[in-house]
N, C-alpha and C positions, 0 to 999 in steps of 0.2 A: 341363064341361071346366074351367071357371076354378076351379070345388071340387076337384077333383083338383089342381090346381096347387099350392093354397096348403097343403093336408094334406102331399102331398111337402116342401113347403120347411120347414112346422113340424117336419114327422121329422128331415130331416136339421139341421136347427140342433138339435134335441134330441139328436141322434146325437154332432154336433160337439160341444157343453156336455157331455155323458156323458164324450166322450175327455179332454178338457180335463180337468176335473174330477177323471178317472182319473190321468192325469200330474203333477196337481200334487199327488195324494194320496202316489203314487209315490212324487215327486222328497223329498216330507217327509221322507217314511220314508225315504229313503237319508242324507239329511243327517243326520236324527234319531240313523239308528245310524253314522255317523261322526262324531260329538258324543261319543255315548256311549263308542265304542271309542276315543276319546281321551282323555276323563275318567277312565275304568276305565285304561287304560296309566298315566296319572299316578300315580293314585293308588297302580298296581301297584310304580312308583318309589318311593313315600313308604312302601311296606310293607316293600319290599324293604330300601330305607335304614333302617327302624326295625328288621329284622335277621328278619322275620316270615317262616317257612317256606312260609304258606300266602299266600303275594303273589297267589295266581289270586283268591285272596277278592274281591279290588277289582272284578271284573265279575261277581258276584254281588249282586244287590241287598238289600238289608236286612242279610244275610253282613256284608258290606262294613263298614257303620255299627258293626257289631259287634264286628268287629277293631280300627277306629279307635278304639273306647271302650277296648280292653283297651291299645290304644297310647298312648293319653293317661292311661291307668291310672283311669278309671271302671268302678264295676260293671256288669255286663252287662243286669243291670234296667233304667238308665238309657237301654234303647231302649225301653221303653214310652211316656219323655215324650218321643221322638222324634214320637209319635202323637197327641200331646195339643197342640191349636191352642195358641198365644200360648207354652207350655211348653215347645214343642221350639224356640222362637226362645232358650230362654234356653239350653237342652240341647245346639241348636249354637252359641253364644258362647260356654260355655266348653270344649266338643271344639274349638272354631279356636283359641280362646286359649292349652289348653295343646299343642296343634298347634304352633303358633308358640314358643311356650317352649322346644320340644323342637328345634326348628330352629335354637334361639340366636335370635330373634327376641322379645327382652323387651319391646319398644315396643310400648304400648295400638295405635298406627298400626299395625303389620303386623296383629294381630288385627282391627282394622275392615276392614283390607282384605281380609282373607282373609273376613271376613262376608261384606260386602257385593260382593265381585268375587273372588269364588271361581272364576269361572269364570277369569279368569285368573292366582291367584294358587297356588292350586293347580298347576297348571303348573309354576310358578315353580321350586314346592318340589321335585317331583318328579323337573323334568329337570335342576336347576339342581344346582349345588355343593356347597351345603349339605348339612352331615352334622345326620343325628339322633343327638341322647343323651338316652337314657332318666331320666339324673341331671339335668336340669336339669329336668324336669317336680316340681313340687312334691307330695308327697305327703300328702293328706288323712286 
């Protein structure tokens, strides 16, 4: 009898940790895709501002990256160093840098910020004030 006892309680604590474990995978994924559907809205701002017909691009992934280079006026090759470690660190400093140019924002500071706190800088551009001109981006 005392073996029956303790088998029961091991199930349901394993039952209980299953649920758990279900819910918190759950609650991930909900936040996860309201992160993204926010990030993707922004960005859909900053496409839209650069005058871009196809603004649905921003919640497409890799798409996305791909517009943004034709808005900062990079060839479209330049998503492959998106995929190359250390390479795409430099790939995205200068897609934020002339990001930021294109915003009116000449200062090295708004481009670190947009590096390093994109998550909320991006935002910024998007819902904020700020018009884009394609003229102020430098031409290569």
């Amino acid at each position: 009898m005392l073996t029956l006892l303790q088998t029961d309680s091991y199930e349901s604590v394993d039952a209980v940790s299953g649920a758990a474990a279900a819910g918190f995978g759950i609650g991930t994924m909900v936040i996860s895709l309201l992160i993204y559907i926010f990030y993707g809205y922004c960005l859909y701002k900053i496409f839209q501002k650069a005058g871009r017909e196809d603004a649905w691009a921003a919640f497409i992934p890799i798409y996305n990256t791909i517009v943004l280079l034709d808005i900062v006026k990079k060839p479209i090759w330049w998503i492959i160093l998106f995929f190359i470690p250390l390479v795409n660190l430099y790939a995205a400093w200068v897609a934020n840098d002339r990001l930021a140019k294109g915003f009116g924002k000449e200062t090295p500071l708004y481009t670190i910020l947009l590096f390093f706190l994109g998550w909320i800088f991006i935002p910024v551009l998007g819902l904020g004030s700020d018009t884009y001109d394609s003229k102020r981006i430098p031409n290569d």
